[in-house]
N, C-alpha and C positions, 0 to 999 in steps of 0.2 A: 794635451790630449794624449791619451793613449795610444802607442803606435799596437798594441796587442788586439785582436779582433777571434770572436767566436762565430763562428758561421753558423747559425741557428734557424733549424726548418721547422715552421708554422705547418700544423696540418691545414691544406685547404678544400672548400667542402663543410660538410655535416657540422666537426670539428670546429672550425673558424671562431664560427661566433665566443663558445664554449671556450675555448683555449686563449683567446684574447681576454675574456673578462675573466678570467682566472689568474693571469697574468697580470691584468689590473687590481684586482683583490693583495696580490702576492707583492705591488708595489711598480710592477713598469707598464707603461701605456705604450701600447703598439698600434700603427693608426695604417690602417689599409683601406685604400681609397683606389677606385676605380679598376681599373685592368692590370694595373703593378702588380707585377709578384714579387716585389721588394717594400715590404712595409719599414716606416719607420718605426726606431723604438728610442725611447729618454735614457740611451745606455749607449755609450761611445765605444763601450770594449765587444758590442755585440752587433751582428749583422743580421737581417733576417730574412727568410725567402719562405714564401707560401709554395708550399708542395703540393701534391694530394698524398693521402696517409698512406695507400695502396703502393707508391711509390720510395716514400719518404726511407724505409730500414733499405734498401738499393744504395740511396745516394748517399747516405750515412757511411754502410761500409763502404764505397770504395772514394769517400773521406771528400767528394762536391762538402758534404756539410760535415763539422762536428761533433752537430747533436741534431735532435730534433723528437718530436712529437708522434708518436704513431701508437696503431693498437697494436697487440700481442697476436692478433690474427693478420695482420699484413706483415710481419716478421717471421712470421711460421709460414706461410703463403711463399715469401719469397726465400725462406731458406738462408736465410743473410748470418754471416757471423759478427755481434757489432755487442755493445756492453750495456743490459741491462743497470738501468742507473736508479729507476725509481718506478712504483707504479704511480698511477696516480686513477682513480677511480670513478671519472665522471666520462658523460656521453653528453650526445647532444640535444637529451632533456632530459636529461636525469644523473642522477650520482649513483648507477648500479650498474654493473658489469654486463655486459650485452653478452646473446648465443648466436649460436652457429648453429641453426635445426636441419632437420630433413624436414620435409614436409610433402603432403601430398591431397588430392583432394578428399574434401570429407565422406565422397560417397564408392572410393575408387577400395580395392579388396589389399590395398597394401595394410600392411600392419608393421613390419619387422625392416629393415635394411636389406634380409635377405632376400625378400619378396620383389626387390628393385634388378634381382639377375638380369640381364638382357633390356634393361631399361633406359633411355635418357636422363640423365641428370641434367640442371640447368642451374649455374651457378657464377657467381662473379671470383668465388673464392675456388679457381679452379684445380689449382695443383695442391693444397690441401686437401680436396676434395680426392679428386684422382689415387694420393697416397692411402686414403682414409679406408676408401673402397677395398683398396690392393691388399691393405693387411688385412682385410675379411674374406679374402678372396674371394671377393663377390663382383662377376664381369660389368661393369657396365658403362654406358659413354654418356663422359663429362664435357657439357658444351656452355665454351661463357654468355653470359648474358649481360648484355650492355646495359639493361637496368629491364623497370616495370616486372621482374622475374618472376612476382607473383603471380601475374596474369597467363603466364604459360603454360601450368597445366590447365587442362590435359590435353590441351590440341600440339602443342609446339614441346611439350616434353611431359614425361610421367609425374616426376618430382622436382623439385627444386632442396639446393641448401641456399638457407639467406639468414642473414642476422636479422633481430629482433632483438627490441628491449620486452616489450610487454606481450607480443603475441596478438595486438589490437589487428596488425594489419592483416596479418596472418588472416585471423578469423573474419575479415570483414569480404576478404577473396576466398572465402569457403573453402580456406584450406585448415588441415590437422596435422600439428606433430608426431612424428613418430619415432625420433630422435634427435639427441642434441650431439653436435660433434664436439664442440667446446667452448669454456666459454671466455669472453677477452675483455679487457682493459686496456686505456693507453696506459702509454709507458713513455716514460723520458729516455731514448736509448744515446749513446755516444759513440763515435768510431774508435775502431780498439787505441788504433795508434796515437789517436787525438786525446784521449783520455790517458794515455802514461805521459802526458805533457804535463807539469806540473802544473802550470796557469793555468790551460785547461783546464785539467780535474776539477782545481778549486771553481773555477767560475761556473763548471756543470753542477757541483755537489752542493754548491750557494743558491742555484736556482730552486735544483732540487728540494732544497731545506724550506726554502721562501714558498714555494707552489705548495708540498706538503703542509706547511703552515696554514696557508689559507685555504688549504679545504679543510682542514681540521675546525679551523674556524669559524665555515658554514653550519649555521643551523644552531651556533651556539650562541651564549651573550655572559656578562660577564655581572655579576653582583655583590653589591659591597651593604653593609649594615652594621650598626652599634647593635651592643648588644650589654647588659649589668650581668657579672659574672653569673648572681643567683641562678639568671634565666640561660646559660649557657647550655645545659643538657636539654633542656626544652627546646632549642631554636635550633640545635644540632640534629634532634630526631626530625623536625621538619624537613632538614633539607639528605637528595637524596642520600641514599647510601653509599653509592659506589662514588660519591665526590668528598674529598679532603680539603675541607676551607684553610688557608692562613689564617693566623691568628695571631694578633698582634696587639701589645698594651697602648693605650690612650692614655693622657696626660691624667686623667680621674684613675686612680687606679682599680677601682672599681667596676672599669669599665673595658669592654674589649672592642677590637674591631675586626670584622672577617671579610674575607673576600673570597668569592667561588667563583666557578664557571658551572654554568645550566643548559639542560636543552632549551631552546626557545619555548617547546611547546609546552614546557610544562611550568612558566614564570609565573603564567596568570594563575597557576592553583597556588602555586606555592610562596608568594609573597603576600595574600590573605594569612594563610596560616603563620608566618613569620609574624605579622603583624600583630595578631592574637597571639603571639608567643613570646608578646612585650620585647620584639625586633624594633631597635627605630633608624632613620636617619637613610632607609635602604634605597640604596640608586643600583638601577639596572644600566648597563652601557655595550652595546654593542662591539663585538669584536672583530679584528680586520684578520690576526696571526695567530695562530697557537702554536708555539714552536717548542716541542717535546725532549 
């Protein structure tokens, strides 16, 4: 057994679900069962503690953990000095980077940032916020919000900042953007001092490799087919452009074999046309890694 151990923070929250089965895609199962904030994982060199993300760049830098899981917005928030190691681009429904809006109601006379002079702000992200204002030199008082933030204008404050993927909720509490302060992704971050450990690094930059692999992964699939030389330009123009198939001889020397990777969504137009392009033999197969 290895006496070596990486102390690794799970974001807990939103996060959880999303960052465990990415992890399982990337090859380790992490099993978090009931009130433990010590999940286990099928890795003897790794330890792991469910944080919340809001906290997690805090215990990073002052080295409780190694490494761990958070967005780019709770590292800026807390102002932490700690080592950028990877992004990694999912939330917790979707694979696109979340904002940080101003917001306000849809019938209220704000327009601009500046329009909020002398106004309540109502926000989780508060010292972001606070600094945001400060270099617009625009006065106004930043109070946090333990959550439901949308619901608070306009009795309990003017505006709110809140994250958003799509803007759904936003619009469904009749409120309207009126800026975005920025926008964030997690990130794989590591403590400084932890990461000039040699073992360390490598076992942060191995995960790294593994988790960027399997979202690369996502959404893709992997396809193989014979193909007779004759019909090689013809089966070439079918498939997209921006992909480079291997290409390799078969035992017929007349004959070739390729192999690509595809969007998912686009298999079912495109292995008809292969097929009418005298392609045969073509297996589609799911991928787990794509490691670059």
């Amino acid at each position: 057994m290895s006496a070596k151990k990486l102390k690794l923070g799970i974001p807990k929250g939103s996060l959880q679900d999303a960052t465990i089965a990415l992890f399982e895609r990337a090859g380790w199962r992490i099993y978090a069962s009931g009130r433990s904030y010590f999940p286990t994982i099928d890795d003897v060199e790794i330890e792991c503690m469910l944080v919340r993300a809001q906290e997690m760049a805090r215990y990073v830098a002052h080295g409780a953990l190694d490494a761990g899981l958070t967005g780019h917005d709770w590292v800026l928030e807390n102002q932490t000095e700690v080592e950028y190691v990877t992004s990694l681009t999912y939330s917790k429904t979707s694979r696109q980077k979340v904002r940080w809006v101003l917001a306000v109601p849809e019938d209220s006379p704000y327009n601009k940032p500046e329009d909020l002079a002398g106004k309540i702000i109502a926000t989780e992200l508060v010292e972001f916020t606070k600094r945001y204002f400060a270099e617009k030199n625009i006065p106004v008082k930043v109070e946090f919000s333990w959550g439901a933030t949308e619901v608070k204008p306009p009795t309990l404050a003017d505006a709110i900042v809140e994250v958003t993927e799509t803007g759904s909720s936003l619009r469904a509490n009749r409120l309207r953007i009126i800026e975005t302060l920025m926008e964030s992704e997690t990130q794989l971050i590591a403590n400084k001092d932890a990461y000039q450990d040699a073992w360390k690094r490598n076992k942060v930059d191995n995960i790294a490799m593994m988790l960027k692999g399997a979202m690369a992964a996502q959404g893709q699939v992997g396809l193989m087919l014979n193909v007779h030389k004759k019909n090689l330009a013809e089966v070439l123009a079918v498939l997209p452009a921006l992909n480079s198939p291997t290409i390799s001889s078969l035992s017929d020397s007349d004959w070739l074999a390729l192999n690509t990777i595809l969007e998912e969504t686009v298999v079912r137009d495109v292995i008809p046309k292969l097929k009418a392009a005298n392609a045969t033999g073509i297996v589609e197969y799911p991928l787990s890694k794509i490691v670059l």
